[in-house]
C-alpha positions as CSV (number, residue, x, y, z in Angstrom):
1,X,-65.0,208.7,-62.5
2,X,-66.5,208.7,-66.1
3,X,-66.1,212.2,-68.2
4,X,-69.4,214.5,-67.4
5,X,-70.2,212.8,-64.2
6,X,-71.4,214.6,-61.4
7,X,-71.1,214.1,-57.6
8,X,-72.5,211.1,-55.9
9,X,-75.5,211.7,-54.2
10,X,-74.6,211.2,-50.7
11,X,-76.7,214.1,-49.1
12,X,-79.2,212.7,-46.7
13,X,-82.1,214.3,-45.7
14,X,-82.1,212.4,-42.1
15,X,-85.3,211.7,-40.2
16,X,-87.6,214.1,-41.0
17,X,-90.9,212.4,-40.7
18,X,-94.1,214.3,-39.2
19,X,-97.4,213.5,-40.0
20,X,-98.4,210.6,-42.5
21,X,-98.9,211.4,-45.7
22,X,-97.1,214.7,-45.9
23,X,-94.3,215.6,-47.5
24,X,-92.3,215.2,-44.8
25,X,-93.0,211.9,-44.0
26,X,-92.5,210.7,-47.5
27,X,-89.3,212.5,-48.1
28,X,-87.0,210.1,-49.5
29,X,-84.1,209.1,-47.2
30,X,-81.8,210.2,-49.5
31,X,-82.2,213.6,-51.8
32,X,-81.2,213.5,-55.6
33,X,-80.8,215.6,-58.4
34,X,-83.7,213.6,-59.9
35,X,-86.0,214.1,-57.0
36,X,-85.4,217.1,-55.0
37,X,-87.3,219.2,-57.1
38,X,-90.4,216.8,-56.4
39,X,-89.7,217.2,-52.7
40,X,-89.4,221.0,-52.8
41,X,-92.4,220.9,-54.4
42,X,-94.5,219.2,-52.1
43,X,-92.8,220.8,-49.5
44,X,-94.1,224.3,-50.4
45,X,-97.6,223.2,-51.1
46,X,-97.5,221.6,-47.3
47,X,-95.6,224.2,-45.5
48,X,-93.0,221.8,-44.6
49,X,-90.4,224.4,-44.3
50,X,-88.0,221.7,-42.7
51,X,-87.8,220.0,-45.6
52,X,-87.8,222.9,-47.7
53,X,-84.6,224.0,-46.3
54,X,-82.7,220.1,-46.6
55,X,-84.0,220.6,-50.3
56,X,-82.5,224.0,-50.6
57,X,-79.0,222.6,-48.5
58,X,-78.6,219.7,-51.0
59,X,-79.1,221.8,-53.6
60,X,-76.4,224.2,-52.5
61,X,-74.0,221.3,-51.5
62,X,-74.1,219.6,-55.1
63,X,-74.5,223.0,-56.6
64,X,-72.7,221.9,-59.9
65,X,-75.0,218.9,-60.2
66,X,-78.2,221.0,-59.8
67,X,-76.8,223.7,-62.5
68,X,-76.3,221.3,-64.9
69,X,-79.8,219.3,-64.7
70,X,-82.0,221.6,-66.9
71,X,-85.2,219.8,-65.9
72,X,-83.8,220.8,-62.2
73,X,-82.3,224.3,-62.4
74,X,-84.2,225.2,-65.2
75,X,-87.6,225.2,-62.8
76,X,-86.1,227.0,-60.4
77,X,-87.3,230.4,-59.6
78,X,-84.6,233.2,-59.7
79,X,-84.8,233.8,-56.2
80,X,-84.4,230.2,-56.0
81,X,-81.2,230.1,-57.9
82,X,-79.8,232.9,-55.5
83,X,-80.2,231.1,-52.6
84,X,-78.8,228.1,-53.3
85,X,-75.7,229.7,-54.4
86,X,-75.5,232.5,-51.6
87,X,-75.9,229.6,-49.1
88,X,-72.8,227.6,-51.4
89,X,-70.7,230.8,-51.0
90,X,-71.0,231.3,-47.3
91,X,-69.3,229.6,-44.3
92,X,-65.6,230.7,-43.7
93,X,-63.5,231.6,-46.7
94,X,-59.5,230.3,-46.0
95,X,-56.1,230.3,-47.8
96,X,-56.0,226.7,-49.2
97,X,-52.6,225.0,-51.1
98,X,-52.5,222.3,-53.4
99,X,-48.8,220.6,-53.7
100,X,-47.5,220.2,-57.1
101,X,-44.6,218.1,-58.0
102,X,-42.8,221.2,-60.1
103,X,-41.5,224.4,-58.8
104,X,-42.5,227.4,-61.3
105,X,-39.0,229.2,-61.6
106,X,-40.1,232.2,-63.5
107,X,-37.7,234.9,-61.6
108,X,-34.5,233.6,-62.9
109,X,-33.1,234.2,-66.1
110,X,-34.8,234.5,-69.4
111,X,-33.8,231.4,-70.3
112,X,-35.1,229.6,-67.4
113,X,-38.7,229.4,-68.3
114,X,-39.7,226.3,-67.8
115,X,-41.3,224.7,-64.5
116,X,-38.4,222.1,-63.0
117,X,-39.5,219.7,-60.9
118,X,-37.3,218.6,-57.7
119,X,-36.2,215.5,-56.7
120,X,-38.7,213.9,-54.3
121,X,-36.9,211.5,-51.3
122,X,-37.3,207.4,-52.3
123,X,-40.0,207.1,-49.6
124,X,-42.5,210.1,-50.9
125,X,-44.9,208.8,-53.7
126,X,-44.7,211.6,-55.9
127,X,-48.2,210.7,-56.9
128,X,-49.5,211.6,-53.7
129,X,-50.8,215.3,-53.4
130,X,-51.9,216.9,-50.7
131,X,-54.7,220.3,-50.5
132,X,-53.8,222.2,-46.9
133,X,-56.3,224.9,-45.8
134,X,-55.0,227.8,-43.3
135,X,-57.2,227.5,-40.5
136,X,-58.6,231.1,-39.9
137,X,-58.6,230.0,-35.5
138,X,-55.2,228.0,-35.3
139,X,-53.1,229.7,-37.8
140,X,-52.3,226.3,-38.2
141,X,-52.2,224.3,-42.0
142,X,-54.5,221.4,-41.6
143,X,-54.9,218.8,-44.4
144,X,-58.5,219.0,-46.5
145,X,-58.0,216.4,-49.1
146,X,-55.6,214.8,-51.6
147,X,-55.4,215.0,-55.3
148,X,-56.1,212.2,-57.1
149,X,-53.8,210.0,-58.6
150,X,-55.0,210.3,-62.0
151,X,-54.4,214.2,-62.3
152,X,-50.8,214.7,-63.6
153,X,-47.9,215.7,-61.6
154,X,-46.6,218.6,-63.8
155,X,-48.2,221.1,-65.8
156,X,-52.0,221.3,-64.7
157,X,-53.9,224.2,-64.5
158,X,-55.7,225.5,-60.8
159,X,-58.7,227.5,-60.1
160,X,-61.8,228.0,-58.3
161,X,-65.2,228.7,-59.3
162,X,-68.4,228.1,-57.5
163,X,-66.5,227.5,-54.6
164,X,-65.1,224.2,-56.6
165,X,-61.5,223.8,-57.0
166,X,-61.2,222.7,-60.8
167,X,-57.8,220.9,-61.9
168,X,-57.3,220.7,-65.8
169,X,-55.1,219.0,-68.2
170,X,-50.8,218.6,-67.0
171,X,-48.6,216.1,-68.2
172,X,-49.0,212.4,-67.9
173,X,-46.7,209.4,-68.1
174,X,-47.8,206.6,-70.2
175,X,-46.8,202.9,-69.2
176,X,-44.5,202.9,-71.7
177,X,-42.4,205.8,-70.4
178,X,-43.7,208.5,-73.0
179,X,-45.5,212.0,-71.6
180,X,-48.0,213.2,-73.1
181,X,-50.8,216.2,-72.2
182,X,-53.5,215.7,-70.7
183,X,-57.5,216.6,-71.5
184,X,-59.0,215.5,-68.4
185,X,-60.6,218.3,-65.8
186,X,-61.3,217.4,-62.5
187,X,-63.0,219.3,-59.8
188,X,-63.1,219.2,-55.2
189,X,-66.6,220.2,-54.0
190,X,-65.2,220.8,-50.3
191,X,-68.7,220.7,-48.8
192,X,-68.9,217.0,-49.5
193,X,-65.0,216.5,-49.4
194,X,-65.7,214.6,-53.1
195,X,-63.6,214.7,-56.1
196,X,-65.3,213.8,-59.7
197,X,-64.6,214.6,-63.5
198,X,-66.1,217.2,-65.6
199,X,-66.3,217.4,-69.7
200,X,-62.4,217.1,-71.0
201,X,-61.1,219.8,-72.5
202,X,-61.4,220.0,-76.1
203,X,-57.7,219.5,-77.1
204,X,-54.9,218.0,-74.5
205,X,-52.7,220.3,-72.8
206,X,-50.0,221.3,-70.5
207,X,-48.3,224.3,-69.1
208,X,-51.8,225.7,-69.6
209,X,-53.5,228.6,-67.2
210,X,-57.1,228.1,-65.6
211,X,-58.8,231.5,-65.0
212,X,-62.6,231.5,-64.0
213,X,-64.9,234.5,-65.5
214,X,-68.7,235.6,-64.9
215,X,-69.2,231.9,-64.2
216,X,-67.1,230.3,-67.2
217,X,-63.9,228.5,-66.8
218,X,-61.3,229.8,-69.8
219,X,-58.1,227.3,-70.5
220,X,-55.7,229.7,-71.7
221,X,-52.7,228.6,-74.2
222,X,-50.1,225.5,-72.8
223,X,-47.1,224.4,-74.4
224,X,-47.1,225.4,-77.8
225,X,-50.9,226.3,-78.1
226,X,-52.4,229.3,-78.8
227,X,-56.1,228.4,-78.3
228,X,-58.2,229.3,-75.8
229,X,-61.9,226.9,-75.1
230,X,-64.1,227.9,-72.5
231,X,-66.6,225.7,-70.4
232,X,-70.2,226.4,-69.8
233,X,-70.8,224.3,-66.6
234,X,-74.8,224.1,-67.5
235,X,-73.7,222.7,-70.6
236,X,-70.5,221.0,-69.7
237,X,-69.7,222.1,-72.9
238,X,-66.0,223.3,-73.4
239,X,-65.9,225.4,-76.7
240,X,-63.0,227.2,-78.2
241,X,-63.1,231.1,-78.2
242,X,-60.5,233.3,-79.9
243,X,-57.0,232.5,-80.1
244,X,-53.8,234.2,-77.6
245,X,-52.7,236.3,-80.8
246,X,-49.9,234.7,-83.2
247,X,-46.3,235.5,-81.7
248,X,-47.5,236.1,-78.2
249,X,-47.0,233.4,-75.7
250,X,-48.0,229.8,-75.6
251,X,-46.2,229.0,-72.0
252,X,-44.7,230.3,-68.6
253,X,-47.8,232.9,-68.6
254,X,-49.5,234.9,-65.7
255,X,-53.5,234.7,-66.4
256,X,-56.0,236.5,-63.9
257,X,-59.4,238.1,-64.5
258,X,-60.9,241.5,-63.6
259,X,-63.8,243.7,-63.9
260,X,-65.3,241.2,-66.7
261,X,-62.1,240.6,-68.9
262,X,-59.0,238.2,-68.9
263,X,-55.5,239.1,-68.4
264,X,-52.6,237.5,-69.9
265,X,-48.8,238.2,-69.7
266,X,-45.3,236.7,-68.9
267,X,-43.8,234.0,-71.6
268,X,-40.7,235.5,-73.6
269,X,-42.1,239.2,-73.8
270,X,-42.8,239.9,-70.3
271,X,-43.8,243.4,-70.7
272,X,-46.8,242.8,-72.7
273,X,-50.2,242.5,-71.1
274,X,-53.0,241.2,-73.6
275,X,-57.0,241.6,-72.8
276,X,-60.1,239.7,-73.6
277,X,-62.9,241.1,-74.3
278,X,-66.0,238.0,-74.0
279,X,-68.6,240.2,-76.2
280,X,-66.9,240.9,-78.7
281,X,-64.6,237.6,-78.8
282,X,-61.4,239.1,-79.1
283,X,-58.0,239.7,-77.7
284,X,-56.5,243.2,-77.7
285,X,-53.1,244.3,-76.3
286,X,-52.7,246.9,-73.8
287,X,-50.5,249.4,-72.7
288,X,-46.7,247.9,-72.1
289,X,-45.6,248.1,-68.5
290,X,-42.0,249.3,-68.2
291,X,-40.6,246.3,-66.1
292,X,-39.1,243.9,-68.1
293,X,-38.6,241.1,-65.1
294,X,-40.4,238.4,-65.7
295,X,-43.0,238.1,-63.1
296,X,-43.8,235.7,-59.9
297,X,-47.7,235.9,-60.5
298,X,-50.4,238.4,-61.2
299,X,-53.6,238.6,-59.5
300,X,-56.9,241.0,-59.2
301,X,-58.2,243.3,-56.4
302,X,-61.3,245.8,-56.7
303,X,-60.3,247.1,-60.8
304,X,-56.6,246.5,-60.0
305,X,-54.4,244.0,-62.0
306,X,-51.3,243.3,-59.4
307,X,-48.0,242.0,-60.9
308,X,-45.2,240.6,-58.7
309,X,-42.1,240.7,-60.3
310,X,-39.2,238.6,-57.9
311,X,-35.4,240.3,-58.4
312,X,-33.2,237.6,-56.7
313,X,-30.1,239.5,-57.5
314,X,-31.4,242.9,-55.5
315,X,-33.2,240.1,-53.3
316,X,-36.4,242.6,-53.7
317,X,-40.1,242.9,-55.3
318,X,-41.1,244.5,-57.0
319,X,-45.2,245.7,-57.6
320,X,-46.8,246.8,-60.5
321,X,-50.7,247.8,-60.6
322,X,-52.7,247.6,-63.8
323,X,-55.9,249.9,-63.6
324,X,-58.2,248.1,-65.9
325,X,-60.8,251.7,-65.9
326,X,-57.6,254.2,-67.7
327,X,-56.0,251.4,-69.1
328,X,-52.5,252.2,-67.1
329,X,-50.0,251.1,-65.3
330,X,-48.6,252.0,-61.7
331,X,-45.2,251.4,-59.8
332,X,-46.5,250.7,-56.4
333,X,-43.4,249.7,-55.1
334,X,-40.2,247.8,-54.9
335,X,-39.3,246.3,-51.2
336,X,-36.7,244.3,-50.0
337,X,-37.3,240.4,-49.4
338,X,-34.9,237.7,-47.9
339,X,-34.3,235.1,-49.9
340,X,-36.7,236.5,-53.1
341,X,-38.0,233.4,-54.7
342,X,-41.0,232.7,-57.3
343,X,-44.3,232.3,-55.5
344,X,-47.9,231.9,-56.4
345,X,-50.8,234.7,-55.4
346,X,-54.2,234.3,-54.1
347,X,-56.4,236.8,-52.9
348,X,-58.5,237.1,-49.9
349,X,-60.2,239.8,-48.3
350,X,-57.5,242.9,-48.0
351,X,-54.7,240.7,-48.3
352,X,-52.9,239.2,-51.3
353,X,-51.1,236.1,-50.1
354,X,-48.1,235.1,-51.8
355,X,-47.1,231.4,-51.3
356,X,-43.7,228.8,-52.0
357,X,-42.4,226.4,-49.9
358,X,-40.6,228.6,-48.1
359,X,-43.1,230.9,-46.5
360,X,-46.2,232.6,-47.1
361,X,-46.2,236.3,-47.5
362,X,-49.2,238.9,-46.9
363,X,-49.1,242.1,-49.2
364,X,-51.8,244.4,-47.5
365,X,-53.8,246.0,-50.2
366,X,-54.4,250.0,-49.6
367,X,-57.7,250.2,-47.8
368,X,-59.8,253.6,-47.5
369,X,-59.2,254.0,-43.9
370,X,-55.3,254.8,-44.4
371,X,-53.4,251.6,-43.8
372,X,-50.5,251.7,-45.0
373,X,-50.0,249.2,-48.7
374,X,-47.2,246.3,-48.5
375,X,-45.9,243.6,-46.9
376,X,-46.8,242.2,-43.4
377,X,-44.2,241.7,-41.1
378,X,-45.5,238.7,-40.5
379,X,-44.3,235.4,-42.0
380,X,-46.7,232.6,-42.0
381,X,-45.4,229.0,-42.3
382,X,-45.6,226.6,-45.2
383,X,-47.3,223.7,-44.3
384,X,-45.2,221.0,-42.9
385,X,-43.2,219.4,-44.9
386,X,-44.9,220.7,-48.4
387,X,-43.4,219.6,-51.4
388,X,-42.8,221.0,-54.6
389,X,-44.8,223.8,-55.8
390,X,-47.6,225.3,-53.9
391,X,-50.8,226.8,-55.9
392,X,-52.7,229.1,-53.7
393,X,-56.5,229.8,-53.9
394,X,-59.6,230.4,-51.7
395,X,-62.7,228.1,-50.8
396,X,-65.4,229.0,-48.4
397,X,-65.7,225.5,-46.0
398,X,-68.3,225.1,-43.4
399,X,-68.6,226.5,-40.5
400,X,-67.2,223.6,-38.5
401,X,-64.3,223.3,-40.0
């Protein structure tokens, strides 16, 4: 997979020949990005709504593909451009995991801020990385796909846009021993079940956090960077933005988004929480929070910045909302948890899920009609044997899944 390269076009249209001459019966057997537009074209002229919608499912499938062909999107009307990605965003959202071969320790000391990576047994190719999905029937973990080999095992950064899961940078091994960061991005379409390769990131890194934004990807900081680039996916253009400010923190940082801004905090001053406004290209800090635990992960829910901070010691959590309208803080609560370890948070519907090897907790959100805001009795499973770290986040798969 060559830098900027999109899916392969393995989409076909089937058999959907009708009359000679038509669109339909000249269809191509298999859609493109170079020809669909073509096809929808004739399609509409020739009422050959069939067709229209196999144009209009490709297009939705290879979304990413389609956005960044301006002859293709560009001609697209923006009702058009709705559709396809209402369609890519539909199906059944689930809890995915993606296994990484470190475990992110940041409720131990202050000193302990680094991820470490556990020993893997003799016969486990530590190369070999698996992506579970929760399915939403069974309850059950079921594999989706496998990382490839070329992403590095440490140090990569995880999210989701356009229901893509995007993979950037980490820490590779050279043949000769050395490690070095990486600038490679990679990215899962899970309604083709293909992997391919985006622009690289402007400068290598590692220990770096991936945050999606009002349709931008922002790679925030890494091992003793500052800089932040951002990637326009119809350009597959990364460009650099402004700077985490000098003497914050360059790693073991929490990154999230919310109402149209980013979030940063953790690294050596945990209290601080910076934001960043995209108009005006700048970073401001914001009010302190009064915990001074380094935190287990910090996610986003309807205005609210959550922060899980893990207390092994009082074997408790405890959780700190960030109201991003009054620009304050709130103690939710601090509850009790066997064997309190570091976990990473995804969101999904009401419930924040919080995910290690362990288990996989469910923090219910406070909903309008009373329920009452915490933890779920309810411990779900890891998948079977998991190993190392697990990064949560959601995809929308199809139906039949």
């Amino acid at each position: 997979m060559e830098a900027g390269q999109g899916e392969k076009s393995d989409s076909s249209t089937g058999d959907p020949c009708s009359h000679p001459g038509s669109a339909a019966a000249d269809t191509p057997h298999q859609i493109s990005a170079e020809n669909c537009f073509e096809v929808l074209s004739r399609a509409k002229r020739e009422g050959a709504e069939r067709v229209k919608e196999q144009v209009y499912r490709y297009m939705s499938d290879h979304y990413l593909q389609v956005l960044r062909t301006p002859a293709l999107y560009g001609r697209l009307t923006a009702g058009e451009r709705e559709r396809i990605l209402a369609r890519r965003m539909e199906g059944r959202k689930v809890l995915a995991v993606a296994e990484s071969s470190e475990v992110c320790d940041r409720a131990g000391s202050r000193e302990d801020s680094r991820p470490q990576s556990p020993p893997l047994p003799a016969a486990e190719d530590p190369h070999h990385r698996r992506v579970f999905y929760l399915h939403p029937d069974t309850q059950q973990w079921e594999v989706l796909t496998s990382l490839p080999e070329e992403i590095p095992t440490k140090g990569s950064g995880m999210c989701t846009m356009y229901n893509y899961l995007f993979v950037a940078g980490g820490l590779s091994t050279a043949a000769d021993g050395r490690s070095k960061a990486s600038d490679r991005v990679f990215c899962y379409n899970p309604l083709t079940g293909l992997w391919s390769q985006i622009r690289p990131l402007t400068q290598p890194r590692c220990q770096l956090r991936l945050v999606s934004m009002d349709g931008s990807l922002y790679a925030i900081g890494g091992e003793c960077l500052f800089t932040v680039e951002r990637y326009d996916p119809r350009r597959d253009r990364w460009s650099p933005v402004a700077p985490l400010p000098t003497g914050s923190f360059a790693v073991a940082h929490e990154a999230t988004s919310c109402g149209g801004a980013l979030f940063v905090s953790g690294g050596s001053l945990f209290y601080r929480l910076l934001r960043y406004d995209s108009r005006r290209d700048e970073w401001e800090e914001c009010p302190f929070t009064e915990s001074r635990r380094r935190s287990a992960d910090m996610v986003a829910h309807r205005g609210l910045v959550y922060r899980f901070d893990v207390d092994r010691e009082r074997a408790e959590v405890s959780v700190h909302t960030y109201n991003t309208v009054v620009s304050a803080w709130t103690d939710r609560a601090a509850l009790p948890l066997r064997n309190a370890r570091p976990f990473r948070c995804a969101v999904l519907e009401d419930r924040i899920y919080c995910v290690n090897r362990s288990h996989a907790l469910q923090f219910r959100v406070r909903e309008e009609r009373g329920e009452r805001e915490g933890f779920l009795p309810d411990v779900l499973p890891p998948p079977a044997r998991a190993r190392g770290g697990l990064v949560p986040f959601v995809l929308s798969l199809d139906r039949d899944k």
